[in-house]
C-alpha positions as CSV (number, residue, x, y, z in Angstrom):
1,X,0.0,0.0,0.0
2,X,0.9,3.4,-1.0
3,X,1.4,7.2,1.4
4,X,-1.0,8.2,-1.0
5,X,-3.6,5.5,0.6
6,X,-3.0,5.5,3.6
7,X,-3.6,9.5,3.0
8,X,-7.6,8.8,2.0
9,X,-8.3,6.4,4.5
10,X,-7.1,8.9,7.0
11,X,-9.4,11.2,5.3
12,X,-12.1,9.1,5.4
13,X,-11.8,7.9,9.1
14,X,-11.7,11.8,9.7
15,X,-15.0,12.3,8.0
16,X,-16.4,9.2,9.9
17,X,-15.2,10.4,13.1
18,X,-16.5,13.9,12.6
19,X,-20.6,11.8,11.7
20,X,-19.6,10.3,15.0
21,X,-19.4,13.4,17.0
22,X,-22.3,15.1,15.7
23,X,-24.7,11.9,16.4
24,X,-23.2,11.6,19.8
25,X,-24.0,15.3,20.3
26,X,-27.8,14.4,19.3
27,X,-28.0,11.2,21.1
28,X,-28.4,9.2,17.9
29,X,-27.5,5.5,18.7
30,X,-28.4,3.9,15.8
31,X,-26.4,6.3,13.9
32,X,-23.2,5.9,16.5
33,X,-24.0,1.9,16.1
34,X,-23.6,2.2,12.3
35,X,-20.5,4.5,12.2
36,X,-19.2,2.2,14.5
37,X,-19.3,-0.2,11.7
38,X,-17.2,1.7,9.2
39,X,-15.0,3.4,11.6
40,X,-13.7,-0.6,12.7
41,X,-12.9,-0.7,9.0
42,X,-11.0,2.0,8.6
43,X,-9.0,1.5,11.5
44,X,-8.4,-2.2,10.1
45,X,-7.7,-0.7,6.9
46,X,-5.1,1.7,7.9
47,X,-3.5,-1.2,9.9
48,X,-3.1,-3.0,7.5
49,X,-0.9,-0.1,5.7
50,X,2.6,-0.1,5.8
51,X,2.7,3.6,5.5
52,X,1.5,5.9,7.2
53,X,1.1,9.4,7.2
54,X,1.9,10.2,11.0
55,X,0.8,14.2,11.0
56,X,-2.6,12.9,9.8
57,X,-2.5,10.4,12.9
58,X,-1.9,12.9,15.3
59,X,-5.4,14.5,14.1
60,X,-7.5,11.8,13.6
61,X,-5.8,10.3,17.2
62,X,-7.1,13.1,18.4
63,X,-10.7,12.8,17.4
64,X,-10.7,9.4,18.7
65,X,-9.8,10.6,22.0
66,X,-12.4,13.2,22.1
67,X,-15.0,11.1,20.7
68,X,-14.4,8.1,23.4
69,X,-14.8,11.2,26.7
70,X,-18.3,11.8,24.4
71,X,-19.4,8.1,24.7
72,X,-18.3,8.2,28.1
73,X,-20.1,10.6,28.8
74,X,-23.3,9.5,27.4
75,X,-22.9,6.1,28.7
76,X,-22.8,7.5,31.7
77,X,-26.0,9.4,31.5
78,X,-27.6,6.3,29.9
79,X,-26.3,4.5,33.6
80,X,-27.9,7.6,35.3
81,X,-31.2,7.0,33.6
82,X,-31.4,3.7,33.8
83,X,-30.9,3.9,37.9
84,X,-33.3,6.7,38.0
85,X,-36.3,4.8,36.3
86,X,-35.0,2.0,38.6
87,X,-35.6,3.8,41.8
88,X,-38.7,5.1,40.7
89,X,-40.3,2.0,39.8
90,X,-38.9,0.8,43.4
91,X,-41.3,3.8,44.9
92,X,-43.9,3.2,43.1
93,X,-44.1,-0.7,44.7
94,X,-43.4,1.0,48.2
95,X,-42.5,3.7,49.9
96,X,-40.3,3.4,53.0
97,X,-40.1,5.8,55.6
98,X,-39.4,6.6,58.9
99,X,-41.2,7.8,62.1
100,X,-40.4,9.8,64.6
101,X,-38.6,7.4,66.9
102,X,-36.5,6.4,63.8
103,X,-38.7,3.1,63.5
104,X,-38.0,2.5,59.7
105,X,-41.8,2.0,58.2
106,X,-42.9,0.8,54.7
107,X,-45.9,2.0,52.9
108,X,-47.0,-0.9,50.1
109,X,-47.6,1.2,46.7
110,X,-51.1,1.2,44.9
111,X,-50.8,-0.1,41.4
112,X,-53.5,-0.2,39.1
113,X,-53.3,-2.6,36.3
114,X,-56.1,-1.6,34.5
115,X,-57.4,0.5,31.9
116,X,-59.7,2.9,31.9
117,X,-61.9,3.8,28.1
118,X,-63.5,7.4,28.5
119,X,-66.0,8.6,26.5
């Protein structure tokens, strides 16, 4: 393989990595699953290369690195969700509190599991 190559995949990792960004921005994971996709073949591609432009590495290493604190990050508010519907659906079952002699004191939740047809 050829500088000259190794020069477009770079470019095209670049332009995959830049999609990436802007769907983690808007939360799009079925976007961020499919540029997934292409950006594991690029990065296989470029392996694959003997040469390497390593100015163009710096960049694109770059954008890695700023994309992966962006996944992080989302991940993490995905964890934060997740815990939060969690604990709500714990309340909902019951609600423990406590009384004023610290006696710890459980109130069992009302569910209703039907549905209601208004006119």
């Amino acid at each position: 393989m050829t500088l000259d190559q190794s020069t477009r995949i770079i470019q095209q990792l670049d332009l995959i990595l830049e999609e990436e960004r802007d769907a983690l921005l808007r939360g799009d994971l079925s976007q961020i699953v499919a540029l997934m996709l292409k950006k594991e073949q690029s990065v296989d591609a470029l392996n694959a290369l003997s040469a390497t432009a390593s100015g163009d590495l710096i960049a694109v290493q770059g954008k890695l690195i700023r994309n992966q604190a962006l996944l992080d990050g989302a991940l993490q508010g995905i964890r934060t969700v997740a815990a939060r519907l969690a604990a709500h659906r714990r309340i909902r079952r019951s609600l423990d509190t406590y009384d004023q002699n610290g006696h710890k004191r459980s109130i069992p939740g009302d569910i209703a599991h039907h549905l209601e047809k208004r006119a």
